[in-house]
gemmi code that builds the backbone of each chain (N, CA, C; Angstrom):
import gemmi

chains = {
    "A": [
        ("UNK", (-9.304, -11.182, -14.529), (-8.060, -10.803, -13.840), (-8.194, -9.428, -13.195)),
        ("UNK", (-9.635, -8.917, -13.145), (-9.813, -7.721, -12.633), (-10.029, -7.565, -10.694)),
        ("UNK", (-9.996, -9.043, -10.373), (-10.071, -8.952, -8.908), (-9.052, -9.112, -8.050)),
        ("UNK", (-9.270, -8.434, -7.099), (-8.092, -8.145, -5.589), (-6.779, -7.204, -6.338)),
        ("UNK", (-6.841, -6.007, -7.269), (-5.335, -5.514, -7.854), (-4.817, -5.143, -6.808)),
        ("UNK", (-5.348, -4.545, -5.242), (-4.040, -4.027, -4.413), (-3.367, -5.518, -3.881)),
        ("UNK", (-4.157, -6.711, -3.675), (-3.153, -7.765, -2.922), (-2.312, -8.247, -4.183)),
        ("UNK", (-2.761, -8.070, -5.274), (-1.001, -8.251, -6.498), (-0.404, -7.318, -6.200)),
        ("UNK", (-0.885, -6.197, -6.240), (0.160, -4.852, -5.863), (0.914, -4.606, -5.134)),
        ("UNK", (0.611, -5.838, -3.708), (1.146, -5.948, -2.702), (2.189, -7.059, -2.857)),
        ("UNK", (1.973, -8.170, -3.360), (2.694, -8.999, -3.433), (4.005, -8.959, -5.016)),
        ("UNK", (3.344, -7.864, -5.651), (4.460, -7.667, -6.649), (4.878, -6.498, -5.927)),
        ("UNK", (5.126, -6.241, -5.048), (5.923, -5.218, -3.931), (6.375, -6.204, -3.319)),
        ("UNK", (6.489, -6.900, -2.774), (7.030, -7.963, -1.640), (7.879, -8.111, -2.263)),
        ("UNK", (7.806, -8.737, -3.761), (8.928, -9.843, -4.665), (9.928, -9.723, -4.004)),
        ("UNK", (10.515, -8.419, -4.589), (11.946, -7.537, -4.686), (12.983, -7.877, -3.603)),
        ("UNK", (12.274, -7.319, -2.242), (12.888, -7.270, -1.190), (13.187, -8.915, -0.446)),
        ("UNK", (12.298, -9.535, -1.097), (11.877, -10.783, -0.382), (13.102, -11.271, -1.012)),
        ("UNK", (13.632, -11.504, -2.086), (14.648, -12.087, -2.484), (15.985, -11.181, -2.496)),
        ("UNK", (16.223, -10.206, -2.146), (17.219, -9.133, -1.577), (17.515, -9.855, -0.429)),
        ("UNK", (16.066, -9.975, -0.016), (16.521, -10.316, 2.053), (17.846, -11.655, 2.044)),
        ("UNK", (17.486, -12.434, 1.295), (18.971, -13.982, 1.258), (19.657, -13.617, 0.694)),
        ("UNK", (19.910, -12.123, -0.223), (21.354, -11.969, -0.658), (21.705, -11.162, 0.804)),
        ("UNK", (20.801, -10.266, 1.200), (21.502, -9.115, 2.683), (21.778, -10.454, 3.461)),
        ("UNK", (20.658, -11.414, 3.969), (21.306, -12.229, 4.842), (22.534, -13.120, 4.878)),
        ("UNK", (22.511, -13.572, 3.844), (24.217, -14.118, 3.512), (25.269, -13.761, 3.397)),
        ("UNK", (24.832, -12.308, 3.341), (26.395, -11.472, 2.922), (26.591, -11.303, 4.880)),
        ("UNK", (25.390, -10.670, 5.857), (25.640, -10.357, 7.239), (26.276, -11.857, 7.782)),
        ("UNK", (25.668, -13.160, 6.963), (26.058, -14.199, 7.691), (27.307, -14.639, 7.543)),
        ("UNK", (27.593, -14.266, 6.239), (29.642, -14.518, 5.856), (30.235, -13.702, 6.840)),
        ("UNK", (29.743, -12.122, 7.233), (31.271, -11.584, 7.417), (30.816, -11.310, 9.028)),
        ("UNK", (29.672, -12.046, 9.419), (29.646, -12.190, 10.916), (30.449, -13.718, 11.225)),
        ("UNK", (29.960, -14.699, 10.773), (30.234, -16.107, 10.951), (32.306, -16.153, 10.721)),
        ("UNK", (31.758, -16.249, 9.056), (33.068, -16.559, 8.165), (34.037, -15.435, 8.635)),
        ("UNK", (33.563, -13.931, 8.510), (35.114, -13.371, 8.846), (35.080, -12.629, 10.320)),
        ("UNK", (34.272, -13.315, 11.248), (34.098, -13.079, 12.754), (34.232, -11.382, 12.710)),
        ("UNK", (32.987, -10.432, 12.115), (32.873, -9.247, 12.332), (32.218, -9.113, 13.544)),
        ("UNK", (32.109, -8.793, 14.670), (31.230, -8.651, 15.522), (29.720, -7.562, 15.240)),
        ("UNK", (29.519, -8.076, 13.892), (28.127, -7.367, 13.694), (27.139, -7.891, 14.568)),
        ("UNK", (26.399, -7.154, 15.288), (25.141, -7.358, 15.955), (23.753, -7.857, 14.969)),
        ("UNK", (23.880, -9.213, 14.229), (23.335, -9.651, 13.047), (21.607, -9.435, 13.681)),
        ("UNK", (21.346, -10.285, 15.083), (20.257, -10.160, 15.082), (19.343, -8.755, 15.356)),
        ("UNK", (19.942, -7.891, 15.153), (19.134, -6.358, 15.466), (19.341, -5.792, 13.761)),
        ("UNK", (20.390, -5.814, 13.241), (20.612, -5.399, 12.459), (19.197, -6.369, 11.259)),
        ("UNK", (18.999, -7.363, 11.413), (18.135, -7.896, 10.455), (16.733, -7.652, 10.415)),
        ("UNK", (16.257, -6.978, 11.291), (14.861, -6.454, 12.201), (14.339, -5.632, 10.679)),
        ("UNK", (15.163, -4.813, 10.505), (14.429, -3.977, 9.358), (14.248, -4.364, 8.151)),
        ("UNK", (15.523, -5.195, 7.651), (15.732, -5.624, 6.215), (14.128, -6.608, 5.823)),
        ("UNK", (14.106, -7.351, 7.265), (12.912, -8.422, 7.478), (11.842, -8.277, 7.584)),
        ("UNK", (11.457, -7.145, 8.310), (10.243, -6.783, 8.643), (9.440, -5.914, 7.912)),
        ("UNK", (9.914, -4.405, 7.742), (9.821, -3.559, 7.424), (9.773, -3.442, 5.907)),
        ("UNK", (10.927, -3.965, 5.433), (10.961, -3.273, 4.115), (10.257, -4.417, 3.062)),
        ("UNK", (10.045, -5.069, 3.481), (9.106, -6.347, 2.372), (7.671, -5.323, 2.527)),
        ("UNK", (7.269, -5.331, 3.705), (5.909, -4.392, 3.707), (6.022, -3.225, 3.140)),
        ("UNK", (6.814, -2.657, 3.242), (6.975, -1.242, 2.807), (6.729, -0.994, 1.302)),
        ("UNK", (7.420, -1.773, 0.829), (7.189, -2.286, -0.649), (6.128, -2.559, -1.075)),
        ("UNK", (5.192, -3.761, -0.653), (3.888, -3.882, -0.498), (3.103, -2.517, -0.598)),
        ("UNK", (2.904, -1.938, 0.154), (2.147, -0.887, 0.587), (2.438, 0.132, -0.353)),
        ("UNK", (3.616, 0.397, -0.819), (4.013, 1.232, -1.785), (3.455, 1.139, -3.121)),
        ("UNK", (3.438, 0.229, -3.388), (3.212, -0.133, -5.127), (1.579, -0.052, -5.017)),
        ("UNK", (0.650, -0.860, -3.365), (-0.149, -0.703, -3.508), (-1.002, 1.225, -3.530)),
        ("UNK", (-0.020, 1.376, -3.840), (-0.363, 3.094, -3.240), (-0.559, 3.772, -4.962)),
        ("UNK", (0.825, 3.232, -5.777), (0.893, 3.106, -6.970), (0.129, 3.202, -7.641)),
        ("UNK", (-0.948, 2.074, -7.286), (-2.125, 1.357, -8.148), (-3.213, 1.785, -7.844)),
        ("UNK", (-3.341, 2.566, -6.685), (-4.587, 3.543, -6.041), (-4.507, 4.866, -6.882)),
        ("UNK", (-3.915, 5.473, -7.185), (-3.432, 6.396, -7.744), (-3.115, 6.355, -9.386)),
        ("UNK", (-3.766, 5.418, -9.495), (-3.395, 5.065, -11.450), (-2.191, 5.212, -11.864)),
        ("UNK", (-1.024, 5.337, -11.419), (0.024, 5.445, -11.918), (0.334, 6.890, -12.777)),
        ("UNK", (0.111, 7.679, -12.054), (-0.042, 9.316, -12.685), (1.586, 9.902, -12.632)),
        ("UNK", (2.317, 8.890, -11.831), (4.387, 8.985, -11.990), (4.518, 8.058, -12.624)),
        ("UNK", (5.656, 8.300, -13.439), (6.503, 6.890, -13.741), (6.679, 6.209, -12.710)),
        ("UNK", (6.611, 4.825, -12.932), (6.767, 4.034, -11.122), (8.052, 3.671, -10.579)),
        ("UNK", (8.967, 4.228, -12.581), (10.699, 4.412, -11.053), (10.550, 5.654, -10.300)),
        ("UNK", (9.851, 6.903, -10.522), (10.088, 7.897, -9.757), (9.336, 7.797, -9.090)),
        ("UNK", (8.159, 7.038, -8.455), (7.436, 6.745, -7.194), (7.986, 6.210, -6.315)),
        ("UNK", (9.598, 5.148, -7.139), (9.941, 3.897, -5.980), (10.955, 5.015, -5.577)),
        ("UNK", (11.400, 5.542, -6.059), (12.758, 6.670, -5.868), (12.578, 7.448, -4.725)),
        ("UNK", (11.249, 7.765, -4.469), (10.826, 8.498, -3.519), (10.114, 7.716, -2.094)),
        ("UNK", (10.241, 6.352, -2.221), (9.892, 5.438, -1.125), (11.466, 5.638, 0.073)),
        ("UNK", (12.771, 6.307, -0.462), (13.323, 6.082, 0.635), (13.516, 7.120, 1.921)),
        ("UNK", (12.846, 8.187, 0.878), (12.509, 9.368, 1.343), (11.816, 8.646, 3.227)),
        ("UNK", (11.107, 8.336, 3.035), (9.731, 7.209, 4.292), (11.139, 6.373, 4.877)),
        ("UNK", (11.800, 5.639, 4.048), (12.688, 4.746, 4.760), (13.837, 4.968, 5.245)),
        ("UNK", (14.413, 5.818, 4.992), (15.745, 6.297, 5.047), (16.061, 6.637, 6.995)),
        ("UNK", (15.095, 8.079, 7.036), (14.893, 8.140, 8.156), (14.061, 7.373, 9.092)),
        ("UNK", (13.275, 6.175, 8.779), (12.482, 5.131, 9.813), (13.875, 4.016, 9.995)),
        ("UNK", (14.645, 3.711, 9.012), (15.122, 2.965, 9.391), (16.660, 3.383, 10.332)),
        ("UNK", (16.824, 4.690, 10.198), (17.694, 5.274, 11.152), (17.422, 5.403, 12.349)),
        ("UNK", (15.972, 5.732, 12.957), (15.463, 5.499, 13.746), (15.594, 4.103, 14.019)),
        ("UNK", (14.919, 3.388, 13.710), (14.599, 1.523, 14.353), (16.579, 1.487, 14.604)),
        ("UNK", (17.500, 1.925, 13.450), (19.039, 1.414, 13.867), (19.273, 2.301, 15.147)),
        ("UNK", (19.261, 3.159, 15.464), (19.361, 4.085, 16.600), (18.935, 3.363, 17.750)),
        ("UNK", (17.685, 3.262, 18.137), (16.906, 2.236, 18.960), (17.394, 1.289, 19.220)),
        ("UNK", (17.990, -0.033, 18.239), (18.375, -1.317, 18.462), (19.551, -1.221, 18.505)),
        ("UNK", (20.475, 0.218, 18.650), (22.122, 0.502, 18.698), (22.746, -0.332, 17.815)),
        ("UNK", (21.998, -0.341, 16.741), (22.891, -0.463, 15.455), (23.822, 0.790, 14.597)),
        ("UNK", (23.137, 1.852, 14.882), (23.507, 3.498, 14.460), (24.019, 3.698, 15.974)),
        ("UNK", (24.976, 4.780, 16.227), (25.497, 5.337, 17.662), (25.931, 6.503, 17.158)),
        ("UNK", (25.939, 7.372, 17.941), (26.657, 8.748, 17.925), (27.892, 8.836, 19.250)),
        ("UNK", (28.745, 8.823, 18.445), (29.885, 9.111, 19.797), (30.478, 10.413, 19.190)),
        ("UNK", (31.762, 10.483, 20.124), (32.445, 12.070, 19.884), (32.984, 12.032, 18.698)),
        ("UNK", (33.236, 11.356, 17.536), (33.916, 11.795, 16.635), (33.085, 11.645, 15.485)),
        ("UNK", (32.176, 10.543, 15.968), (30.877, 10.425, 14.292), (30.173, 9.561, 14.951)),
        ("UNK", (29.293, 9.726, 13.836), (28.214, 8.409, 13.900), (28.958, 6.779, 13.285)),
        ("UNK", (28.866, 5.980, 14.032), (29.405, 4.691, 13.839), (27.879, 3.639, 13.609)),
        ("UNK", (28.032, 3.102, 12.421), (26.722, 1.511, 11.840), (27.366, 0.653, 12.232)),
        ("UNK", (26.192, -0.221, 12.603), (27.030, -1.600, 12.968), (28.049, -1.825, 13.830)),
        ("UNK", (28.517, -0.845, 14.985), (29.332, -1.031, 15.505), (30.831, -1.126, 15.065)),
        ("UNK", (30.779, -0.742, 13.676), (31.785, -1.235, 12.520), (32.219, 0.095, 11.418)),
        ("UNK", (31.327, 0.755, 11.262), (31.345, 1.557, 10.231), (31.432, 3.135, 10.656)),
        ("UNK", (32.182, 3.697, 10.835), (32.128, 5.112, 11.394), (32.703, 5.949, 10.451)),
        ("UNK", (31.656, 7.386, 10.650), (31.865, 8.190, 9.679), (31.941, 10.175, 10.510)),
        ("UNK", (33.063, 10.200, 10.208), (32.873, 11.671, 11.035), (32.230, 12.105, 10.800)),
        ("UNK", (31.945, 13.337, 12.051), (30.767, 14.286, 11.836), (31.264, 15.615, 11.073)),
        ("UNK", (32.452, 15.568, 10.559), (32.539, 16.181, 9.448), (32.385, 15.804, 8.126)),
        ("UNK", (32.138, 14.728, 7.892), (31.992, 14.433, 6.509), (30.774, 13.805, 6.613)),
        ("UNK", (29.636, 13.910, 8.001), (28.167, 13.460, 7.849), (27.559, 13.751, 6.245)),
        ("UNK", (27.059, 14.969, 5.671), (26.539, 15.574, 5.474), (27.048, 14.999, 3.522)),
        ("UNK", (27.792, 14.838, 2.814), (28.833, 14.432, 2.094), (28.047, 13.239, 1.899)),
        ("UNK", (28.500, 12.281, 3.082), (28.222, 10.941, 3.364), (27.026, 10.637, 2.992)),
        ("UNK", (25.961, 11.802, 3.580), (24.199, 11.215, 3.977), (23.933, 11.596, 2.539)),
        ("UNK", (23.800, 12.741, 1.373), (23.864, 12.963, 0.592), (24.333, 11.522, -0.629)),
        ("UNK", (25.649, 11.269, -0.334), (25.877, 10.183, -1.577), (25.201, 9.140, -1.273)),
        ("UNK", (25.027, 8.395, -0.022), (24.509, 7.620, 0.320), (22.386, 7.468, -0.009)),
        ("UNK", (22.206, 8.439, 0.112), (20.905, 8.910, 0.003), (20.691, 8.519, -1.421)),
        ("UNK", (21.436, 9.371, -2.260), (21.491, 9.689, -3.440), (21.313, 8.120, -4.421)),
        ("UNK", (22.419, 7.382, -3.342), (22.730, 5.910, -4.471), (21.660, 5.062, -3.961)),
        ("UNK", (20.857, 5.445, -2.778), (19.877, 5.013, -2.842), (18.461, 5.078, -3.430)),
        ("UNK", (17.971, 6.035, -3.695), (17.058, 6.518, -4.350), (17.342, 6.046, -5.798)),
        ("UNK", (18.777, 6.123, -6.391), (19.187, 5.552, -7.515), (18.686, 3.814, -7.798)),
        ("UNK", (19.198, 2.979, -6.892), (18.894, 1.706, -6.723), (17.608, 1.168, -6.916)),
        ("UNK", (16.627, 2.193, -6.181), (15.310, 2.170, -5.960), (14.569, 2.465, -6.959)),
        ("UNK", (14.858, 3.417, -8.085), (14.562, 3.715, -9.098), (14.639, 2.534, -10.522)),
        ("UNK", (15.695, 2.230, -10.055), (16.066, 1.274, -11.081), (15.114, -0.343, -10.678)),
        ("UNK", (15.232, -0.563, -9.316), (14.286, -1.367, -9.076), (12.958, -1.611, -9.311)),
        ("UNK", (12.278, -0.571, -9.184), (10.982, -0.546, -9.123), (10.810, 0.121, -10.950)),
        ("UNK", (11.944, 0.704, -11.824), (11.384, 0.629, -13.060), (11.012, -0.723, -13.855)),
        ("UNK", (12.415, -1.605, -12.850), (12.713, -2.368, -14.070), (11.932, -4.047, -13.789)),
        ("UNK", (11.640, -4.224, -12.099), (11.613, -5.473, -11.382), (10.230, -5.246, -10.873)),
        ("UNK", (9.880, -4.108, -10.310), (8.272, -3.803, -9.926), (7.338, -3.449, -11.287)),
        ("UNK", (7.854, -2.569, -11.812), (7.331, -1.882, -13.197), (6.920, -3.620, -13.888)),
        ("UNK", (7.787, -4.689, -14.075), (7.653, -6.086, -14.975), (6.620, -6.440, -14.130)),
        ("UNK", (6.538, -6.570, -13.157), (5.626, -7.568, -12.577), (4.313, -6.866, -12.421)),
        ("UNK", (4.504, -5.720, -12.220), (2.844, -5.147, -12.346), (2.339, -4.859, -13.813)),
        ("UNK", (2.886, -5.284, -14.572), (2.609, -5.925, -15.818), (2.062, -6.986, -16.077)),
        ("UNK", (3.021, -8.102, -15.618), (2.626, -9.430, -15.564), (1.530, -9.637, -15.150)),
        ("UNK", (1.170, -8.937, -13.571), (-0.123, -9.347, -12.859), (-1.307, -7.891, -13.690)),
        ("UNK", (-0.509, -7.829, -14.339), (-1.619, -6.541, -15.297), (-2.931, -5.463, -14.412)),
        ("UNK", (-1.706, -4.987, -13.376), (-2.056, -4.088, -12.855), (-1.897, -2.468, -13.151)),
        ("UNK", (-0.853, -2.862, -14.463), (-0.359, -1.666, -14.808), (-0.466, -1.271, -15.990)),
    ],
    "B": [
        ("UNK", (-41.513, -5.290, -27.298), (-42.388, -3.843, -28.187), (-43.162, -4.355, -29.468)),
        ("UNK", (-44.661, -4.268, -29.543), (-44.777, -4.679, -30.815), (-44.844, -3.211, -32.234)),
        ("UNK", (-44.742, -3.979, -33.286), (-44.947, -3.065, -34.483), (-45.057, -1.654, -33.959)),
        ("UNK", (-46.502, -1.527, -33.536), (-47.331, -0.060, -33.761), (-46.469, 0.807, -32.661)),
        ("UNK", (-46.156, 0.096, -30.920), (-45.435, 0.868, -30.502), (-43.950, 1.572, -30.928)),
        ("UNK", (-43.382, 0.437, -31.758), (-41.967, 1.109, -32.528), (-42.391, 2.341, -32.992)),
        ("UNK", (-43.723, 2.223, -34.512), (-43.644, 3.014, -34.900), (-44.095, 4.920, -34.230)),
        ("UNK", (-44.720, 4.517, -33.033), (-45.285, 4.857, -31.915), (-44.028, 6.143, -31.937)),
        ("UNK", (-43.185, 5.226, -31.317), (-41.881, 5.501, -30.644), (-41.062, 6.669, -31.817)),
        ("UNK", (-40.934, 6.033, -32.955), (-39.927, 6.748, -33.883), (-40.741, 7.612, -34.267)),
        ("UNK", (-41.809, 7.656, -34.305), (-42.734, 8.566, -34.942), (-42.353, 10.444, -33.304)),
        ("UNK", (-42.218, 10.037, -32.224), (-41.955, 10.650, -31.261), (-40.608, 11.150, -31.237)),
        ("UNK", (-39.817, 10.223, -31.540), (-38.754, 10.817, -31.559), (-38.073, 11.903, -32.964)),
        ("UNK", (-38.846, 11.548, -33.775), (-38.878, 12.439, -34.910), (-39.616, 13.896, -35.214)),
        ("UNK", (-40.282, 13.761, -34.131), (-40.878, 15.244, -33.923), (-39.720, 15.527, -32.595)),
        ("UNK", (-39.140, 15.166, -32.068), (-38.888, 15.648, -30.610), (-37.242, 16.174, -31.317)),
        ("UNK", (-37.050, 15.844, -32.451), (-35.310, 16.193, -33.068), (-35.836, 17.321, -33.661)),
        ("UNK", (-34.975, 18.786, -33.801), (-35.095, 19.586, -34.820), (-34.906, 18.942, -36.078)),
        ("UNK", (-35.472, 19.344, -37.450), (-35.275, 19.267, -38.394), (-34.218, 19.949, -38.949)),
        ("UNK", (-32.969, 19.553, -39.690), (-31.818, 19.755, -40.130), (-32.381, 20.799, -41.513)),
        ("UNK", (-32.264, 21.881, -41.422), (-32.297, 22.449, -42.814), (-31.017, 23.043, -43.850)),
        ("UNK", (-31.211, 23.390, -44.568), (-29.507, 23.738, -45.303), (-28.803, 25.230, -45.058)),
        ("UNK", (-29.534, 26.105, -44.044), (-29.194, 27.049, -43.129), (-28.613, 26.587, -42.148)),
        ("UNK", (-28.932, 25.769, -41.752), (-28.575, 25.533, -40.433), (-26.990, 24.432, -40.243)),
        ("UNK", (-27.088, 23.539, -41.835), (-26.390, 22.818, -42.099), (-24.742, 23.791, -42.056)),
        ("UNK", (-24.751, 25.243, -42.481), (-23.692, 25.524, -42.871), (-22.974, 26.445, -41.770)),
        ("UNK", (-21.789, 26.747, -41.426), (-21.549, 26.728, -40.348), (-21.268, 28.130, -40.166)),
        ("UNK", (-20.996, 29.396, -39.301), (-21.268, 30.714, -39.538), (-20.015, 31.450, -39.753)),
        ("UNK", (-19.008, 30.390, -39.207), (-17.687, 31.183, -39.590), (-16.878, 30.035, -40.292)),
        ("UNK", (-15.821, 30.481, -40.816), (-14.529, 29.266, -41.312), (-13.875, 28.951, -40.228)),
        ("UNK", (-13.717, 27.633, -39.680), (-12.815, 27.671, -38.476), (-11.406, 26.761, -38.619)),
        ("UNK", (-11.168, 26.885, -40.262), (-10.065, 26.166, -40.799), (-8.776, 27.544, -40.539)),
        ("UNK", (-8.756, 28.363, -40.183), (-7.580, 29.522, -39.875), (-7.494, 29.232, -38.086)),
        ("UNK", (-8.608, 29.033, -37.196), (-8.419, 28.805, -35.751), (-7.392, 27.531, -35.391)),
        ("UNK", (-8.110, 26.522, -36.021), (-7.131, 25.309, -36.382), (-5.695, 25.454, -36.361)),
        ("UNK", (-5.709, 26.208, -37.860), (-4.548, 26.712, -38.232), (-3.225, 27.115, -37.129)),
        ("UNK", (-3.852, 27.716, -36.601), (-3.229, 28.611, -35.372), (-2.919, 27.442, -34.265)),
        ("UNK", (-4.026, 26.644, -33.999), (-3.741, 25.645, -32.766), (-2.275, 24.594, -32.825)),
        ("UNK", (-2.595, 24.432, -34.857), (-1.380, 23.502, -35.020), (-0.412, 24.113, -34.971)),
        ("UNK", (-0.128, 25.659, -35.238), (0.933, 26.120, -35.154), (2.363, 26.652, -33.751)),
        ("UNK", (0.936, 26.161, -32.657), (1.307, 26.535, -31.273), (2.217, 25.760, -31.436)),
        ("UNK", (3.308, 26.028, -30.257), (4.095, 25.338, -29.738), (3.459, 23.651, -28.444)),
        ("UNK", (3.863, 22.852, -28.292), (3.451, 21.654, -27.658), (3.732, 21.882, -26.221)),
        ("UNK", (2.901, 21.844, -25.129), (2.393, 21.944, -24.241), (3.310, 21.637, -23.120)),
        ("UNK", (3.411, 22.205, -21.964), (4.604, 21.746, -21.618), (4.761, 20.195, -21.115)),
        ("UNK", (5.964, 19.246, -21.379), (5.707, 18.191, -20.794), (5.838, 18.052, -19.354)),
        ("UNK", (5.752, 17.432, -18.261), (6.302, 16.675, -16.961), (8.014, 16.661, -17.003)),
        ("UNK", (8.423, 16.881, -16.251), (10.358, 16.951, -16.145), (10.636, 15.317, -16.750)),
        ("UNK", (9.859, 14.583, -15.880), (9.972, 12.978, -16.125), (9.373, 12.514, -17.387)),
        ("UNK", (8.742, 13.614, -18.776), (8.616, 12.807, -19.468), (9.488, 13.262, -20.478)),
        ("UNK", (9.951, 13.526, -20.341), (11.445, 14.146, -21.727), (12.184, 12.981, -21.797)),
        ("UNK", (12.466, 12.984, -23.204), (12.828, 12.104, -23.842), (14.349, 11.250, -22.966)),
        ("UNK", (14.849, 12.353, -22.488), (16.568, 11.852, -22.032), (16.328, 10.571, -20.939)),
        ("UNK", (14.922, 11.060, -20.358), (14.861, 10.243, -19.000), (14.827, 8.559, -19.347)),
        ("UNK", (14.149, 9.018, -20.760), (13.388, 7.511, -21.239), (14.623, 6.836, -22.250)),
        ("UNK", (15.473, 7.534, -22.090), (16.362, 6.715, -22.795), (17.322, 5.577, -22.261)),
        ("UNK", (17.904, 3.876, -22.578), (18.298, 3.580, -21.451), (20.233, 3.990, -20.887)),
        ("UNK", (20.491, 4.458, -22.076), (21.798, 5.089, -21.399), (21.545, 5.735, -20.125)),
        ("UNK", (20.648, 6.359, -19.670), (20.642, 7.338, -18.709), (20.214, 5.936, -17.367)),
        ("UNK", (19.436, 4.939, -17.509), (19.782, 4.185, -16.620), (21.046, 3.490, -16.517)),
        ("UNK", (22.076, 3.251, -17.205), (23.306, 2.471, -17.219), (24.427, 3.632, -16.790)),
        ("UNK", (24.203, 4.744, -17.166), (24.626, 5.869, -16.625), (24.644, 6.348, -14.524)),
        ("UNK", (23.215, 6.179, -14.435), (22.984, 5.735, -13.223), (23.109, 4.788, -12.345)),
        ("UNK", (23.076, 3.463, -12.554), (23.746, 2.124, -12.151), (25.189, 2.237, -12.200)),
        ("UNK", (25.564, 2.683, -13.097), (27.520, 2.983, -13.013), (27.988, 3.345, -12.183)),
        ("UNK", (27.259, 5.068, -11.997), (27.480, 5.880, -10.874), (27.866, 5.212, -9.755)),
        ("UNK", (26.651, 4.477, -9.259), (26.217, 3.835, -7.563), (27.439, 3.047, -8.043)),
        ("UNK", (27.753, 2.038, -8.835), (28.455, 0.808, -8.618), (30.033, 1.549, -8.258)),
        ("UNK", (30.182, 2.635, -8.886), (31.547, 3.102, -8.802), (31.742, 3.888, -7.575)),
        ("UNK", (30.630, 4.490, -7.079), (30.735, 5.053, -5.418), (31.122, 4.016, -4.088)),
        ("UNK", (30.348, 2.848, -4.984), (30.442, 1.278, -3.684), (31.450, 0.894, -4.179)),
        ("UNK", (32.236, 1.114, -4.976), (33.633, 0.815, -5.526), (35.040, 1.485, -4.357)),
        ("UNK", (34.560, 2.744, -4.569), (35.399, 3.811, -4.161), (34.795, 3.880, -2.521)),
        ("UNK", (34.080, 3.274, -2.054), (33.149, 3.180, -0.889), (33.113, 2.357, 0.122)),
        ("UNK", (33.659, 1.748, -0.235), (32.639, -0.266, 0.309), (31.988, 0.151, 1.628)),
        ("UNK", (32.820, 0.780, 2.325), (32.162, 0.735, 3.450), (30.589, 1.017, 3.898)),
        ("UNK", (29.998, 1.885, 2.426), (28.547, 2.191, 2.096), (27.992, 1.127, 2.037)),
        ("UNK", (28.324, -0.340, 2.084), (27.921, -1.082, 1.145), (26.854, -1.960, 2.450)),
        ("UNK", (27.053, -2.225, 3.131), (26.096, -2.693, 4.614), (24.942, -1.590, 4.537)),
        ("UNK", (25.374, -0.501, 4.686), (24.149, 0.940, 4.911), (23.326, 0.450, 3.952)),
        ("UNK", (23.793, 0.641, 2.278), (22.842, 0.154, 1.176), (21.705, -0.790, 1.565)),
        ("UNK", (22.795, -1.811, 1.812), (21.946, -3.165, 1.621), (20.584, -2.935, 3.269)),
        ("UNK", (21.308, -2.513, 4.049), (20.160, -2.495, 5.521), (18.959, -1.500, 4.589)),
        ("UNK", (18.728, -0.914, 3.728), (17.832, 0.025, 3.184), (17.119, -1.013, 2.622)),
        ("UNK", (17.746, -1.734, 1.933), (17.092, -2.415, 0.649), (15.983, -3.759, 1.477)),
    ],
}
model = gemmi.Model(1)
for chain_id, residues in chains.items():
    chain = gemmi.Chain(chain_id)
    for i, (resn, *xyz) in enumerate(residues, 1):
        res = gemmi.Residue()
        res.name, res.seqid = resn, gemmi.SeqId(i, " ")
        for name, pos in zip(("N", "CA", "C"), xyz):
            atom = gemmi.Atom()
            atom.name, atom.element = name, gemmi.Element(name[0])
            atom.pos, atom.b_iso = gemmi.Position(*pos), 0.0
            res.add_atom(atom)
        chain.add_residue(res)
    model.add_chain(chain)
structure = gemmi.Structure()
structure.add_model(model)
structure.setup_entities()
């Protein structure tokens, strides 16, 4: 069981997100479809899809290059650090993120003044890195077990 | 290897070892007080992440609360979240 550990590493990085992606997609598909939000579903799904299954991948395989010298919730904790701002970018780009005169507005839907940016990016940041932590202790940490990479 | 080279062999390596004598056997200082001292140090510092609080799981249910009660008090966070994840 000692051969290929970064493509388990990679694919016990995939898991997570890979099965996140049909809870994010069902929830964008209820309240675009079912409660006619005019979310821009197909731009908005670009990242959840693309990006962050790999990202994951690549992460854990980074993990396992590195012997695991962090706890691997505080390695995943620090993956959004990389994502946070790439994926503000890619939303910016595909005008999913906008800046108008009073705030930044997501989704065409979600607007947040530019006085309470800073508040906002902070808790938001914060409960993310939280999430991520807990993920990758409890759901990445098991499986790179399982595939006894860890 | 037959016979004669073994003995060949050990016979070489037995000249090539110092001989252990009962001078040499005994050691020049006591180093049961250095010891002494090492156990008495204080323990080394740990990593922030390895103290005990981190590893406890209240402090994850503590943390999961948090987030759940911000997306509580939040929702509107709750799309941003998930586009991360």
């Amino acid at each position: 069981m000692n051969k290929h550990p970064y493509l388990r590493a990679y694919m016990a990085g995939i898991f997570t997100p890979s099965l996140v992606l049909l809870l994010v997609l069902t929830m964008f598909i209820m309240v675009r479809l079912v409660f006619q939000v005019p979310i821009p579903l197909e731009r908005v799904i670009v990242f959840p899809m693309a990006l962050v299954p790999n990202l994951f991948g690549v992460w854990n395989m980074l993990y396992v290059w590195y012997r695991g010298r962090v706890p691997i919730g505080f390695h995943g904790a620090l993956l959004p650090v990389i994502m946070a701002p790439l994926g503000a970018l890619i939303a910016k780009h595909l005008g999913v993120l906008t800046f108008g005169p009073q705030g930044i507005t997501w989704f065409q839907q979600v607007t947040t003044p530019y006085s309470m940016i800073v508040p906002w990016f902070c808790a938001e940041f914060f409960a993310t890195m939280v999430v991520y932590y807990l993920v990758w202790k409890y759901i990445v940490g098991a499986l790179n077990r399982v595939l006894e990479i860890a | 290897m037959n016979p004669s080279e073994q003995k060949r062999i050990a016979k070489l390596l037995k000249q090539s070892l110092p001989k252990v004598t009962d001078d040499g056997a005994h050691l020049g200082r006591d180093l049961w007080p250095a010891m002494l001292q090492r156990l008495q140090q204080p323990d080394a510092r740990t990593a922030w992440f390895e103290q005990a609080w981190f590893n406890q799981p209240w402090f994850d249910w503590a943390l999961g609360a948090a987030v759940v009660a911000w997306l509580a008090f939040f929702p509107s966070a709750i799309p941003v979240l998930l586009y991360h994840l």
